[in-house]
LUMZABA-805856 format. One record per residue: x, y, z of N, C-alpha, C in turn. Coordinates in Angstrom, 3 decimals, padded with zeros to 6 digits. Layout:
<pts>
((X, Y, Z), (X, Y, Z), (X, Y, Z))
...
</pts>
This chain:
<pts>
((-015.924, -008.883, -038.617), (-016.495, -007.796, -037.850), (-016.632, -008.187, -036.383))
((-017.007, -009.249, -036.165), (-017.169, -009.792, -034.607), (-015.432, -009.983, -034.101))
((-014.385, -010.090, -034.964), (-013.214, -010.109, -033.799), (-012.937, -008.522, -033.584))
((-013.263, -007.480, -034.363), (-013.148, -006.108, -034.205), (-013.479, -005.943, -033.123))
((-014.803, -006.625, -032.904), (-016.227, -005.884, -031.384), (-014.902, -006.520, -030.272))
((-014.619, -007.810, -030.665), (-014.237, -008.389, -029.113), (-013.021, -008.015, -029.078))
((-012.459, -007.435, -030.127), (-010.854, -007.045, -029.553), (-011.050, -005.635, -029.007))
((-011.957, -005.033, -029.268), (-012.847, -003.742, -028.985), (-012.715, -003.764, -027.611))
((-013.934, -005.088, -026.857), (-014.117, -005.446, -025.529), (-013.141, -005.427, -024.740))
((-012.494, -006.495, -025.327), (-010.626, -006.578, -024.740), (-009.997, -005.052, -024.071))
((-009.538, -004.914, -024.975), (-008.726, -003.430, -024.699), (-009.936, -002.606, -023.966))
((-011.096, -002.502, -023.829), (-011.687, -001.532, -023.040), (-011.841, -002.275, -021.452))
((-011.674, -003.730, -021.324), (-011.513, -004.200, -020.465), (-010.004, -003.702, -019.685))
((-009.492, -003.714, -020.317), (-007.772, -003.592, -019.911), (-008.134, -002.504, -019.629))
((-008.204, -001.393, -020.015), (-007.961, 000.412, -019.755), (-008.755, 000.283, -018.412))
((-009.922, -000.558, -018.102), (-010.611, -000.232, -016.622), (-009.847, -001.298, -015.456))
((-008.898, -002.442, -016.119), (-008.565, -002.437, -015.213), (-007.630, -002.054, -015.113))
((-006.827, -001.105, -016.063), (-005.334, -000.588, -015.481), (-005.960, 000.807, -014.835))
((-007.169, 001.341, -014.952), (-007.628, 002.292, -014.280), (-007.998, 002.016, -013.171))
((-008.315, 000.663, -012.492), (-008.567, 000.573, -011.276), (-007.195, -000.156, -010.637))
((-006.335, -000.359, -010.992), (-005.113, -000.370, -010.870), (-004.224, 000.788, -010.432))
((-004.654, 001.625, -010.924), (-003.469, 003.401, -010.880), (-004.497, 003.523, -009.802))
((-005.743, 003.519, -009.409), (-006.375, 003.959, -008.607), (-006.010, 003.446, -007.476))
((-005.638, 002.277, -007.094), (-005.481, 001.466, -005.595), (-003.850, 001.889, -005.731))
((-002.905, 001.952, -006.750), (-001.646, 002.349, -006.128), (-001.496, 003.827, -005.711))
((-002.246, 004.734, -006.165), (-002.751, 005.972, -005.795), (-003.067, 006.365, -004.374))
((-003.627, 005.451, -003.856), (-005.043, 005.357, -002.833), (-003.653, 005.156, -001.751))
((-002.577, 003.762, -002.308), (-001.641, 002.799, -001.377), (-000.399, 003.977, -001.156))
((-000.343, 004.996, -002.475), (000.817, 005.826, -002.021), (000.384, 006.895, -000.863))
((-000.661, 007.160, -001.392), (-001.630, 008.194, -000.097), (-001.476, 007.741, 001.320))
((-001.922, 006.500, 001.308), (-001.663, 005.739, 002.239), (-000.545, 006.328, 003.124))
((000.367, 005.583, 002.658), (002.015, 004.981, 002.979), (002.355, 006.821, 003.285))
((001.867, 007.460, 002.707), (002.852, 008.844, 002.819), (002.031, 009.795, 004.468))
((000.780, 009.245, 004.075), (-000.083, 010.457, 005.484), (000.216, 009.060, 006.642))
((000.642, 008.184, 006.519), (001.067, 007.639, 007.677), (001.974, 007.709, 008.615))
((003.231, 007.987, 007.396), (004.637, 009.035, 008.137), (004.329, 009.922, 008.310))
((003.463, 010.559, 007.654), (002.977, 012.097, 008.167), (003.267, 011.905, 009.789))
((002.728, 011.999, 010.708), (002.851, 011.998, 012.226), (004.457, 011.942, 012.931))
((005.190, 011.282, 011.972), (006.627, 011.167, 012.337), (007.449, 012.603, 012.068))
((007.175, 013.437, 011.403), (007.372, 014.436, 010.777), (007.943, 014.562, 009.430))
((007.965, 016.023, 009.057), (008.277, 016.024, 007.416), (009.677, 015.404, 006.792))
((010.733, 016.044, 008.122), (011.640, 015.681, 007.564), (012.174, 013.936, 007.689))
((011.308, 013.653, 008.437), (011.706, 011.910, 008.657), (011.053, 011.280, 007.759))
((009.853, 011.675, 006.950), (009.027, 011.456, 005.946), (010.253, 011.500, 004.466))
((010.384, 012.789, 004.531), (011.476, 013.140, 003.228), (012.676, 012.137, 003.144))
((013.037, 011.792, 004.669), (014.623, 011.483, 005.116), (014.348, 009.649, 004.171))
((012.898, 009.174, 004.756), (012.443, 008.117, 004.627), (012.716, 007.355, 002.760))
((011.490, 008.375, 002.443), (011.815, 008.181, 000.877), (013.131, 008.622, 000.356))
((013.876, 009.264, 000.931), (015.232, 009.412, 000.115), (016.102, 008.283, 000.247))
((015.898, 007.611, 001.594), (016.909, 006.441, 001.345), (016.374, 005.437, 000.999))
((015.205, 005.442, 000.578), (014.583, 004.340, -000.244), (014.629, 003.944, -001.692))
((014.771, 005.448, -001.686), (015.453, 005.459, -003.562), (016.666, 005.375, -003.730))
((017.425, 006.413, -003.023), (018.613, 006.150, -003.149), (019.439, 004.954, -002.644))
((019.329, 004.174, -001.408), (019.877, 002.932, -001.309), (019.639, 001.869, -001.619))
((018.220, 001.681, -001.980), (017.361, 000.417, -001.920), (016.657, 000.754, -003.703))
((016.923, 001.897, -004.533), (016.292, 001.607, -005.757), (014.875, 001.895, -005.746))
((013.947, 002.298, -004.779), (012.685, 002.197, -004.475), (012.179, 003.622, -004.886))
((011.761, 004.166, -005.950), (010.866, 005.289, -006.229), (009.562, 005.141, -005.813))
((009.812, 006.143, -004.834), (007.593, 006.441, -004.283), (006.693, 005.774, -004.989))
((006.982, 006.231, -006.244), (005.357, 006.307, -007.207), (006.022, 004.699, -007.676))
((007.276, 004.105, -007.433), (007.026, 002.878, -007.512), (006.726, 001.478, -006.637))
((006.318, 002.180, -005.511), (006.052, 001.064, -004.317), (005.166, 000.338, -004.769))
((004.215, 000.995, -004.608), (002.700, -000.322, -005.117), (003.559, -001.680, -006.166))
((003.989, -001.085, -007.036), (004.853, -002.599, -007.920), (005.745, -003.497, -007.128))
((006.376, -002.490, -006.056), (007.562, -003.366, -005.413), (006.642, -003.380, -003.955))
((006.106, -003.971, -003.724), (005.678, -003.931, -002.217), (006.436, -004.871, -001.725))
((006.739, -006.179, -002.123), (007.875, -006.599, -001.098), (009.186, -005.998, -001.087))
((009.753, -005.653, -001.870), (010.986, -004.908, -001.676), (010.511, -003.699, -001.052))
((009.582, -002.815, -001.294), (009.622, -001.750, 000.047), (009.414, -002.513, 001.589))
((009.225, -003.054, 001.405), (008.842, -004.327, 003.325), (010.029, -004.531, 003.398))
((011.277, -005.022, 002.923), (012.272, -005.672, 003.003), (013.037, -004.462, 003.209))
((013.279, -003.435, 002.599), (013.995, -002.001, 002.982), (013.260, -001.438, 003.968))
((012.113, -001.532, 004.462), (012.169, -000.940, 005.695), (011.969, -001.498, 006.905))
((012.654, -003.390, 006.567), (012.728, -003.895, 007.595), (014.789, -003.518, 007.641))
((014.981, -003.519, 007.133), (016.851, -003.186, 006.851), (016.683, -001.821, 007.647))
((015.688, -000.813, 007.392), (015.990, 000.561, 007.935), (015.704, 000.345, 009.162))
((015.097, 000.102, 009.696), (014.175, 000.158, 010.889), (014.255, -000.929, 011.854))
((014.287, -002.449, 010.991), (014.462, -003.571, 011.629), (013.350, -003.987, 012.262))
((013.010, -004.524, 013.402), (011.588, -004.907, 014.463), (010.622, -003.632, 014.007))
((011.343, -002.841, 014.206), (010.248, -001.427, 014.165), (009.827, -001.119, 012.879))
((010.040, -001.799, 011.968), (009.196, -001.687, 010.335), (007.676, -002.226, 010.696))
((007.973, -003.446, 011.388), (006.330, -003.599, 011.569), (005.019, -003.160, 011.788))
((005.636, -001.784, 013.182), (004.933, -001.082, 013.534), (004.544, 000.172, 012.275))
((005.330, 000.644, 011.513), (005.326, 001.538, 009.962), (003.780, 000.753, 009.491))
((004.301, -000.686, 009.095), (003.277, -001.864, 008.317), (001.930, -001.474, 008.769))
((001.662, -001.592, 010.008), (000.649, -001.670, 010.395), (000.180, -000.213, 010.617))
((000.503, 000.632, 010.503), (000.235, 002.260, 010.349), (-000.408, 002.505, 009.046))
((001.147, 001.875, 007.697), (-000.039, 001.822, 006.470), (-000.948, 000.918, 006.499))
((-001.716, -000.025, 007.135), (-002.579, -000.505, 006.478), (-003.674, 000.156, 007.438))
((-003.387, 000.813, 008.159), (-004.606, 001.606, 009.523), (-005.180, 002.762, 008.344))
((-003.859, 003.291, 007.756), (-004.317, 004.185, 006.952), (-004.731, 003.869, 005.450))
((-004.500, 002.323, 004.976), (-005.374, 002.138, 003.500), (-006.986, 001.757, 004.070))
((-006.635, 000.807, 005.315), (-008.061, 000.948, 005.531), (-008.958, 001.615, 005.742))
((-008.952, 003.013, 005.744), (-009.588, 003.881, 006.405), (-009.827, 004.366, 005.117))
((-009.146, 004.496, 004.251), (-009.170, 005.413, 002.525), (-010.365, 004.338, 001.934))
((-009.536, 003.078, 001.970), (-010.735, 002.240, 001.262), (-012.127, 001.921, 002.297))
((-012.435, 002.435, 003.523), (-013.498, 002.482, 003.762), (-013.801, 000.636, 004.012))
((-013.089, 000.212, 004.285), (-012.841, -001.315, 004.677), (-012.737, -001.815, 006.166))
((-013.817, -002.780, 006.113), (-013.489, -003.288, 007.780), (-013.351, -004.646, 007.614))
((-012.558, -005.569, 008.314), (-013.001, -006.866, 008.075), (-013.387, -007.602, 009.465))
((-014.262, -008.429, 009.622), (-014.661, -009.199, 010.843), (-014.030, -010.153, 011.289))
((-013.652, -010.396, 012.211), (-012.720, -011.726, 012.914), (-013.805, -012.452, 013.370))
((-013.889, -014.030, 013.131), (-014.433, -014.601, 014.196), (-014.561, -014.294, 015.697))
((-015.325, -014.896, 016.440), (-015.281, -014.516, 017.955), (-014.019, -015.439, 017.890))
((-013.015, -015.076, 019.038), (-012.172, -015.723, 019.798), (-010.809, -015.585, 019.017))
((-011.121, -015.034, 017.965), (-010.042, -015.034, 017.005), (-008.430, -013.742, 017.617))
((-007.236, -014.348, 017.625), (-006.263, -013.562, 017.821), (-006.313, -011.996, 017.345))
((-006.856, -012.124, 016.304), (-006.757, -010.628, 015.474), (-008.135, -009.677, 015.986))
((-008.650, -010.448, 016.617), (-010.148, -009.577, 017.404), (-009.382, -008.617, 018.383))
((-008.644, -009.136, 018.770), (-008.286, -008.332, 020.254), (-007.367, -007.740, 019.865))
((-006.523, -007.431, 018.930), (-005.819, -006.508, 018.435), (-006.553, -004.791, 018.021))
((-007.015, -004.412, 018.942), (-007.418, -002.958, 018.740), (-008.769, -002.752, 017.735))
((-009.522, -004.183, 017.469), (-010.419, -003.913, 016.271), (-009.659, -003.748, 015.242))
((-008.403, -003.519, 014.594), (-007.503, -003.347, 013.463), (-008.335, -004.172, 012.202))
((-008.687, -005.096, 012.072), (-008.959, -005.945, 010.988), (-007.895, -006.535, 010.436))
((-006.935, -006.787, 011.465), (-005.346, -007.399, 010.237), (-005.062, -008.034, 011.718))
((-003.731, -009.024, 011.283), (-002.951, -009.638, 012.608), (-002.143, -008.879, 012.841))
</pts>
């Protein structure tokens, strides 16, 4: 009866964390998508289409591939992926309600308050 309870525990452990799992890739696609937002729709659309189609990359599968989406939109974009990078994380930080503190003197202080390098 006691491996029932804990295999019980187990699996209800798993379901919260694959639920807080779908939740942050949720949160990361939100992200990534109202960030192109500003570029416009169709450079948004243009964006994810050649991500799937050249590079294999389905939307709803970025969060799994996050380095391969970095790596295709350093191929698309080149230098200028970085600036994308740092757009999504302006915009996860803001969803997750996240700030982080730099030491005084620290390089990443003087970067706009951003909380990232």
């Amino acid at each position: 009866m006691k491996n029932v309870k804990k295999n019980k525990n187990n699996v209800t452990e798993k379901l919260n964390e694959s639920s807080e799992t779908n939740d942050f890739s949720r949160i990361l696609q939100e992200a990534i998508s109202e960030a192109l937002s500003p570029l416009g729709e169709g450079v948004k659309v243009s964006i994810f289409f050649h991500l799937e189609n050249k590079f294999g990359i389905k939307k709803r599968d970025i969060p799994q591939r996050i380095s391969d989406f970095s790596d295709a939109l350093e191929r698309i974009f080149g230098i200028g992926a970085s600036n994308l990078e740092i757009m999504f994380m302006d915009s996860l930080h803001s969803k997750l309600n996240f700030v982080c503190k730099w030491p005084k003197g620290c390089k990443c202080e003087q970067k706009e308050n951003r909380g990232f390098c």
